[in-house]
C-alpha positions as a Markdown table, in Angstrom:
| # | Residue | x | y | z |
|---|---|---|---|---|
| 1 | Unk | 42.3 | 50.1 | -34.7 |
| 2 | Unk | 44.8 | 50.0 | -37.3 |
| 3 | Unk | 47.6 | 49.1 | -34.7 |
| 4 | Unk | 45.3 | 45.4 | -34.2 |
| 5 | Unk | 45.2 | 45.1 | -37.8 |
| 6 | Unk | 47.6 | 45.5 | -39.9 |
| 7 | Unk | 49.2 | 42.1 | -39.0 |
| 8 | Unk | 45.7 | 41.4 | -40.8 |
| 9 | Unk | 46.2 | 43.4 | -43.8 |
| 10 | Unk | 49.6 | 41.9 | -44.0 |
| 11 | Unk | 48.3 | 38.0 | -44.6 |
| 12 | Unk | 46.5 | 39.2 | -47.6 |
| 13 | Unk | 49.4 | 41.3 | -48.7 |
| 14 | Unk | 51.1 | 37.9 | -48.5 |
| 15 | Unk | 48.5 | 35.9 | -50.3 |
| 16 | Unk | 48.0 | 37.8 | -53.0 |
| 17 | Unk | 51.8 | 37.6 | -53.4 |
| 18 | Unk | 51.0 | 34.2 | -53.2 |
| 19 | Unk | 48.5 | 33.4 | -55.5 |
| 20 | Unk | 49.8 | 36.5 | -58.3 |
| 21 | Unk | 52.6 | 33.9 | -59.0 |
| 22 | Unk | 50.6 | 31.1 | -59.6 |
| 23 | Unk | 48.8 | 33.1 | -62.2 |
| 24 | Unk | 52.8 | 34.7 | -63.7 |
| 25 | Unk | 53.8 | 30.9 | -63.3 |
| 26 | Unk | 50.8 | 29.7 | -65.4 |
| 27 | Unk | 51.7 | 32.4 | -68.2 |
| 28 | Unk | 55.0 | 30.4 | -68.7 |
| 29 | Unk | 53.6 | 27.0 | -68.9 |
| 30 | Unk | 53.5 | 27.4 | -72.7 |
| 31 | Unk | 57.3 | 27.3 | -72.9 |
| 32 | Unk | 58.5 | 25.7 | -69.5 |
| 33 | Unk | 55.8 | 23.8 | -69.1 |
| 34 | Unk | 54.7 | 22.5 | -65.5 |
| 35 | Unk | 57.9 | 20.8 | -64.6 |
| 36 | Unk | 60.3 | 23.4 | -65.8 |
| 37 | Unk | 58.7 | 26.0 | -64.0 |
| 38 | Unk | 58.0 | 24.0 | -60.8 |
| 39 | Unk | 61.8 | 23.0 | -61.0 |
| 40 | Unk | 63.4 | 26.9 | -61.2 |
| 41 | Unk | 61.2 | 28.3 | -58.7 |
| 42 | Unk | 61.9 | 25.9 | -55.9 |
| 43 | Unk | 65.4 | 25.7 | -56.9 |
| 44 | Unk | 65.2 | 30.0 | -56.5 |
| 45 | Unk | 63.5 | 29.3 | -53.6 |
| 46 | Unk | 65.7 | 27.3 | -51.9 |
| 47 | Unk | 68.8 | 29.5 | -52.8 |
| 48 | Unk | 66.9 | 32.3 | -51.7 |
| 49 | Unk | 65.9 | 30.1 | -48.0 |
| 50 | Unk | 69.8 | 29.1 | -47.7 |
| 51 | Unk | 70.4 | 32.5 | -47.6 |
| 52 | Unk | 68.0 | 33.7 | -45.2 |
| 53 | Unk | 68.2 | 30.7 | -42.7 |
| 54 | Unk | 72.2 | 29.9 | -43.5 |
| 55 | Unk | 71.8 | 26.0 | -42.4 |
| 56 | Unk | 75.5 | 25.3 | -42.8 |
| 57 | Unk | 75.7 | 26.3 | -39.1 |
| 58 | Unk | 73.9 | 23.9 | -37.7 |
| 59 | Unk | 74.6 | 20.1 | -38.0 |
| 60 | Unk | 71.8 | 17.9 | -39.0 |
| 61 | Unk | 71.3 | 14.3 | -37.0 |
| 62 | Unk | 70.2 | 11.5 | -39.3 |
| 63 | Unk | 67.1 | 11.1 | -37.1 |
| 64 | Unk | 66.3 | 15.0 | -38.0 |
| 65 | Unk | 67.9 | 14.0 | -41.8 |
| 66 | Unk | 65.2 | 11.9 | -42.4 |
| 67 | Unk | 61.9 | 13.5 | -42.1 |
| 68 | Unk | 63.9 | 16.7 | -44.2 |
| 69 | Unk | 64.2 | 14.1 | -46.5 |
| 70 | Unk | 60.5 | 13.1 | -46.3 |
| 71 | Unk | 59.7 | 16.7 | -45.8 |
| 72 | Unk | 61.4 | 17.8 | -49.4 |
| 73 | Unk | 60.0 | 15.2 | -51.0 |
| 74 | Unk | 56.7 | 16.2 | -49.9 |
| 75 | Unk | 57.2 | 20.0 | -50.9 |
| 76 | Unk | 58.5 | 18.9 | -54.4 |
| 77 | Unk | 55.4 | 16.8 | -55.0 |
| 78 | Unk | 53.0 | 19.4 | -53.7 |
| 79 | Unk | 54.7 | 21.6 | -56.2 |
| 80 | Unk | 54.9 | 19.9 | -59.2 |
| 81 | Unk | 51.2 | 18.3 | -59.0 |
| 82 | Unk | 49.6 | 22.0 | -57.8 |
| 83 | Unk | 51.6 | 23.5 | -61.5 |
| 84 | Unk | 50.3 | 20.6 | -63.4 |
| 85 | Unk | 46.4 | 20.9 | -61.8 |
| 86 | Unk | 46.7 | 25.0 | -62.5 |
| 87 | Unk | 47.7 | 24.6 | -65.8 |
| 88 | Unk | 44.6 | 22.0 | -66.8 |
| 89 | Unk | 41.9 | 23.8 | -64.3 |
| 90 | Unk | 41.2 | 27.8 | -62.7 |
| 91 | Unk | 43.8 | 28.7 | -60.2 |
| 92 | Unk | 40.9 | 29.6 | -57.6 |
| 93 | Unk | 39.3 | 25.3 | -57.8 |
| 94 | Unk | 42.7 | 24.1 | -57.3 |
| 95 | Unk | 43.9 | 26.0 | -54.4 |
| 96 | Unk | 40.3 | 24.9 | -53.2 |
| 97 | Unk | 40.6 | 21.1 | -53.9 |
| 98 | Unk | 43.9 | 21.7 | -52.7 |
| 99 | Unk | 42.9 | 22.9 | -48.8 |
| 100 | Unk | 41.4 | 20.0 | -48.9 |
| 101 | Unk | 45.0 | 18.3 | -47.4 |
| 102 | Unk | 45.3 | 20.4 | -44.2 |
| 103 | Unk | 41.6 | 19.6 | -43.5 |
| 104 | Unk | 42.2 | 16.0 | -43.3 |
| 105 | Unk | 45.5 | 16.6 | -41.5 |
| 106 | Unk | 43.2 | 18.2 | -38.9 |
| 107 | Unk | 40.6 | 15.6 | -38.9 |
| 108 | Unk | 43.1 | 12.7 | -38.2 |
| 109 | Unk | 44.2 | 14.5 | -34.9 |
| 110 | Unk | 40.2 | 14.4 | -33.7 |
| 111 | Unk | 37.4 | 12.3 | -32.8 |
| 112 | Unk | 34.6 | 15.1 | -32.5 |
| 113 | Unk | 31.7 | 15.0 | -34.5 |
| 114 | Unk | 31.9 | 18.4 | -35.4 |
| 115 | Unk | 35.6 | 17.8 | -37.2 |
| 116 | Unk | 33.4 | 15.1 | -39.5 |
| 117 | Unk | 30.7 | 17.5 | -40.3 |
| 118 | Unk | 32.8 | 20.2 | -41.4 |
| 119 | Unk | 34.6 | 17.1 | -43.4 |
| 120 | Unk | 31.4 | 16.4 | -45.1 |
| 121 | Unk | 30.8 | 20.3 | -46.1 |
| 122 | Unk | 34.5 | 19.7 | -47.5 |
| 123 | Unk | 33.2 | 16.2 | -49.0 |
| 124 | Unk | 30.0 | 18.0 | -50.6 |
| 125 | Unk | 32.3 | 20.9 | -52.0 |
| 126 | Unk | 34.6 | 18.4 | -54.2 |
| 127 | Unk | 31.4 | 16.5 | -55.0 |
| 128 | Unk | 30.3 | 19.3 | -56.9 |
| 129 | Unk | 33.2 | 19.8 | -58.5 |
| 130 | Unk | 34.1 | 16.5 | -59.9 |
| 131 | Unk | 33.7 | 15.1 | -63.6 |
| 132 | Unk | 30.7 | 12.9 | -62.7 |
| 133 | Unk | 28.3 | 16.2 | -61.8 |
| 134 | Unk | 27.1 | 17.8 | -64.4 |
| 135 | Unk | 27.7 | 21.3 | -62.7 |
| 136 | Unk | 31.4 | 20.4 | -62.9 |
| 137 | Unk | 31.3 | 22.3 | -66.5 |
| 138 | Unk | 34.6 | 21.7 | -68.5 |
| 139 | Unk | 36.6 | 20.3 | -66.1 |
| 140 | Unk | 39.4 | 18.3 | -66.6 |
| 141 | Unk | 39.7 | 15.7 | -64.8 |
| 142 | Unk | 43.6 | 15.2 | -64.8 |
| 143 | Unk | 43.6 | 18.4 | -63.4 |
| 144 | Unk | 41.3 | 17.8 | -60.4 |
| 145 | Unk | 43.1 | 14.7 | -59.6 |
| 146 | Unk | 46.7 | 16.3 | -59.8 |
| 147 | Unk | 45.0 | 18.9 | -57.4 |
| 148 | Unk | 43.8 | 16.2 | -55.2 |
| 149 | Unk | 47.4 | 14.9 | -55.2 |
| 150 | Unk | 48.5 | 18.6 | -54.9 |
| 151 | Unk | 46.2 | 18.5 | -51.4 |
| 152 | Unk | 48.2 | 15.0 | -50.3 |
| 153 | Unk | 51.0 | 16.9 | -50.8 |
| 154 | Unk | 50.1 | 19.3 | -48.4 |
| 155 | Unk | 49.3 | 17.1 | -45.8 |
| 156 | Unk | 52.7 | 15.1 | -45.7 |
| 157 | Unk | 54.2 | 18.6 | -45.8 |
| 158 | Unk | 52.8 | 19.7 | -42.8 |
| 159 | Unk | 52.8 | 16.2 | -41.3 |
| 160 | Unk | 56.7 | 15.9 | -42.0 |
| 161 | Unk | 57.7 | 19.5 | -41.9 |
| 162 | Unk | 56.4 | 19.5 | -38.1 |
| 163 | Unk | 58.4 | 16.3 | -37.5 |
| 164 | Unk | 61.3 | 18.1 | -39.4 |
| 165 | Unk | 61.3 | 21.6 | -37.5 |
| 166 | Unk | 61.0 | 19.6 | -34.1 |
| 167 | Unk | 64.3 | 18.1 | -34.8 |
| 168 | Unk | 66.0 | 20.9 | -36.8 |
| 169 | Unk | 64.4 | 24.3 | -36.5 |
| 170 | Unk | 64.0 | 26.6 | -39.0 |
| 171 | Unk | 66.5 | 25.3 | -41.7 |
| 172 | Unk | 64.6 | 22.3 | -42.2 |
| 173 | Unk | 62.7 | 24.5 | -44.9 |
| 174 | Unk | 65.5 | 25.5 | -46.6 |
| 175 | Unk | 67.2 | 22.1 | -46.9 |
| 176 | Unk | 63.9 | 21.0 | -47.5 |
| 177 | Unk | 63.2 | 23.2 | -50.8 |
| 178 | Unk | 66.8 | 21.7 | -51.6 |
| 179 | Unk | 66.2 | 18.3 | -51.5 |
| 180 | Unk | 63.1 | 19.5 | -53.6 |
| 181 | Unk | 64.9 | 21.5 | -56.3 |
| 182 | Unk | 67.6 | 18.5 | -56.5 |
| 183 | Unk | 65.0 | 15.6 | -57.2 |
| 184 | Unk | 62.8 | 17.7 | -60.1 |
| 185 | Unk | 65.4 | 20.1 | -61.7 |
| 186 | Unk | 66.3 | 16.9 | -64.0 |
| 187 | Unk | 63.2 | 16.1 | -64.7 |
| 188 | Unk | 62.3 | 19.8 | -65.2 |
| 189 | Unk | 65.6 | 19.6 | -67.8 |
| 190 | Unk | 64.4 | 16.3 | -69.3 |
| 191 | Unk | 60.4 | 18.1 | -70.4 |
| 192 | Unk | 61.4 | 21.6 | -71.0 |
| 193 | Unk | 65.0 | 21.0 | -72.8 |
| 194 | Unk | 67.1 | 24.3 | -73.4 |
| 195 | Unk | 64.0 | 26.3 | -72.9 |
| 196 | Unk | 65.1 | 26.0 | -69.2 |
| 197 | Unk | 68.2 | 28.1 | -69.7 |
| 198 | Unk | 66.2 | 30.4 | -71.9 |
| 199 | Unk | 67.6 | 34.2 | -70.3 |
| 200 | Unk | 64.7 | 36.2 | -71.5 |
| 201 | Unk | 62.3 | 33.6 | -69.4 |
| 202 | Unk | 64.7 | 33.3 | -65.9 |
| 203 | Unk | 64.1 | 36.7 | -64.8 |
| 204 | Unk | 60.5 | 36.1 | -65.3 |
| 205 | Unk | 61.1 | 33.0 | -63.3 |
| 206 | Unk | 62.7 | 34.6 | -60.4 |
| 207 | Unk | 60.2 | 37.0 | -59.9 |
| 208 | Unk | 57.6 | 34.4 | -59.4 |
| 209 | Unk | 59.7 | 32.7 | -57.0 |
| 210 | Unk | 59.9 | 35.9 | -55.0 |
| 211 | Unk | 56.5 | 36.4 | -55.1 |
| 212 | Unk | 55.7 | 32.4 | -54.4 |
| 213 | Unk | 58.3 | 32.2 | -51.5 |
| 214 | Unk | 60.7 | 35.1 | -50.0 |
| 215 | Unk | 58.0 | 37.7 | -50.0 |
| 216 | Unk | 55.1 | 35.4 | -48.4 |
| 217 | Unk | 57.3 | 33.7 | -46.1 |
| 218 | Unk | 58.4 | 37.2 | -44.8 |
| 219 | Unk | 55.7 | 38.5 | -44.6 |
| 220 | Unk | 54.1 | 35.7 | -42.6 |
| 221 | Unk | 57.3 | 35.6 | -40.3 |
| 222 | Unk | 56.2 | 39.3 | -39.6 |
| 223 | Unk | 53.0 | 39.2 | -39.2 |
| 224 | Unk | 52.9 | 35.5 | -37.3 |
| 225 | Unk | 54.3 | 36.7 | -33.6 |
| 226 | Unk | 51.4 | 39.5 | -33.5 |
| 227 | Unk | 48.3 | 36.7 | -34.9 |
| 228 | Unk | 47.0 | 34.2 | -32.9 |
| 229 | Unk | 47.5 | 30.7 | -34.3 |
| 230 | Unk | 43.6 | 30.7 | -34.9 |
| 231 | Unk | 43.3 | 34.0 | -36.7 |
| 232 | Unk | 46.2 | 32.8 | -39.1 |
| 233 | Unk | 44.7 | 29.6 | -40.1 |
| 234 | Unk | 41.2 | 30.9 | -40.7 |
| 235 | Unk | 42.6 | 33.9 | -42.8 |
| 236 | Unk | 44.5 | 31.3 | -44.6 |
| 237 | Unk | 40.9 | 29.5 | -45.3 |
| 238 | Unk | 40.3 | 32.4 | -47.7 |
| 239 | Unk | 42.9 | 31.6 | -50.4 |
| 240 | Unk | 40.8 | 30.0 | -52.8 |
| 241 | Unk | 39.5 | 33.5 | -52.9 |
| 242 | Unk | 42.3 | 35.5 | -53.9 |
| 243 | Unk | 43.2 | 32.5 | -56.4 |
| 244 | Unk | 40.1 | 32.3 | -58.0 |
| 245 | Unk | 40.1 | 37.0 | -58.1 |
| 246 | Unk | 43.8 | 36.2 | -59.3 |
| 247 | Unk | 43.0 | 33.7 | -61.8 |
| 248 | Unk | 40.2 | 36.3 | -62.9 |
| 249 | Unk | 42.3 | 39.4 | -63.1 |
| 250 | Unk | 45.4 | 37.7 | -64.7 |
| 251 | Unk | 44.4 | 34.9 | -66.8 |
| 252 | Unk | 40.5 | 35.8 | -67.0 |
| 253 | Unk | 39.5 | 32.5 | -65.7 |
| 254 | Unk | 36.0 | 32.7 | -65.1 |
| 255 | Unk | 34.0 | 30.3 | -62.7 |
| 256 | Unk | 30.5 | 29.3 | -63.0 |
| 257 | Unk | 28.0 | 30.0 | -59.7 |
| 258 | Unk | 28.0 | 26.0 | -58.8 |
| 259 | Unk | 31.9 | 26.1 | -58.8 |
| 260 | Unk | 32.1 | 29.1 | -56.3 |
| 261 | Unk | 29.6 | 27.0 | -54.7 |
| 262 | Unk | 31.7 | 24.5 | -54.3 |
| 263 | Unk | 34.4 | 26.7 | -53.4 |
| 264 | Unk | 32.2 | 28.1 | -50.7 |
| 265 | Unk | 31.8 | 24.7 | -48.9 |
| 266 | Unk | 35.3 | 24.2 | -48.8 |
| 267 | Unk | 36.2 | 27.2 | -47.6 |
| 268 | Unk | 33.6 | 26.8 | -44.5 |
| 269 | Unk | 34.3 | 24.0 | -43.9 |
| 270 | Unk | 38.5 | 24.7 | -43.3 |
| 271 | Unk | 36.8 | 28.4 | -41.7 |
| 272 | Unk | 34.9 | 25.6 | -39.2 |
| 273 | Unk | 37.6 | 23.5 | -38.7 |
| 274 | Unk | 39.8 | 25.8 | -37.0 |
| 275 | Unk | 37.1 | 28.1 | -35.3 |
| 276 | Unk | 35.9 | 24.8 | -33.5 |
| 277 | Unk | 39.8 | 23.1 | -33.0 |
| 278 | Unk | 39.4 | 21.7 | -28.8 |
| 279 | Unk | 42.6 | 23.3 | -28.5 |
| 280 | Unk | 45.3 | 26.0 | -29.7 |
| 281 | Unk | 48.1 | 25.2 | -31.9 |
| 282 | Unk | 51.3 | 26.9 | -32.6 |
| 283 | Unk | 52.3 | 27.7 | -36.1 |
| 284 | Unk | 54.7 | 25.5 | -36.9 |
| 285 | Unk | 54.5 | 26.3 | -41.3 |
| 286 | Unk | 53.5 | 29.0 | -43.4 |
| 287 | Unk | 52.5 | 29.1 | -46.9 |
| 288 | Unk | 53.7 | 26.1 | -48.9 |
């Protein structure tokens, strides 16, 4: 029993690696702000992915240059609009507006009714959550449209990083986060000013770049070979979850019963988007 699932037990290991530095990152925000912490962890990140995946050794086409381009461009955005959404909304409705960017990505490679029913649980989900619905409480609505843009993100991440890994394997992600890091340390620099070279705060900072990248991606890398590419994706459905338990635990962000309604209807629907996918996919990403 255990031998089939501890690849299991490892994904939520990884998520609530995952999701535990979104809450750390959001404790910072006060003194980095959004930008400055979105620019150290990605540039951590990416030292951290040069390391690990040593791209030097490989020469990069400018066919395969381009859509690493594209791709860290992509990751940088995601980044910076999912710190700006957390630090205006809960952790647990942003990573849930935010799935909303791989279930598009899926829809776009189907035709099936199904795939536009479980778009319109997904549709009902951020209807209940935006400003115009009364159950939408407090919300801010900067915040749900930075997580929508966090979600856009997503999508040309996967759509580019696929493109990207095709050309280049593996190192795309690390040249990726670098192209990333390059683009928003200035502007990180430019909000945050010398706070960003603050040394009590850049160990903080490195820890939740382990926790947001090294530990998660290693953990996936482990646990990947020994999941199928279904099981992965629906356990990766579940985030919002540990977000919103995260966002509880760490920051006491408490939800209301229509907003984890609303998280519940996203959450099926990504659940029913890949439990009903006409064929098998290979991973080709793991955690953003």
């Amino acid at each position: 029993m255990f031998k089939r699932s501890w690849p299991v037990f490892i994904i939520f290991i990884s998520m609530i690696s995952l999701q535990s530095s979104a809450s750390m990152a959001k404790y910072l925000f006060p003194v980095l702000g959004p930008e400055g912490m979105t620019a150290w962890r990605l540039t951590f990140s990416s030292l951290m992915l040069i390391i690990i995946f040593k791209p030097w050794r490989k020469p990069i086409t400018k066919q395969a240059f381009k859509y690493v381009f594209l791709y860290g461009v992509a990751t940088g955005c995601m980044n910076l609009a999912f710190y700006s959404a957390i630090a205006r909304i809960p952790l647990g409705i942003t990573v849930a507006i935010e799935l909303t960017g791989p279930i598009v990505v899926a829809m776009c490679y189907s035709r099936r009714l199904v795939d536009f029913i479980w778009l319109g649980v997904a549709v009902i989900g951020l209807a209940i959550l935006l400003p115009i619905h009364q159950a939408s409480g407090d919300l801010d609505p900067v915040g749900i449209l930075m997580a929508l843009l966090a979600g856009s993100g997503w999508a040309c991440y996967i759509v580019f990083g696929r493109k990207a890994g095709a050309l280049y394997g593996s190192s795309s992600v690390a040249i990726g986060s670098l192209i990333a890091s390059l683009f928003l340390f200035p502007i990180g620099v430019w909000d945050s000013g010398s706070a960003m070279f603050s040394l009590e705060l850049l160990p903080l900072v490195f820890v939740v770049s382990l926790l947001a990248s090294a530990i998660p991606y290693g953990l996936d890398m482990i646990a990947l070979p020994r999941l199928p590419a279904q099981t992965f994706s629906t356990l990766m459905s579940l985030s919002p979850v540990f977000a919103a338990l995260s966002g509880f635990i760490v920051l006491q962000e408490q939800l209301t019963r229509y907003q984890w309604l609303a998280i519940t209807f996203i959450i099926v629907s990504s659940i029913g988007t890949v439990l009903t996918m006409s064929r098998p996919t290979k991973i080709k990403s793991v955690n953003p």
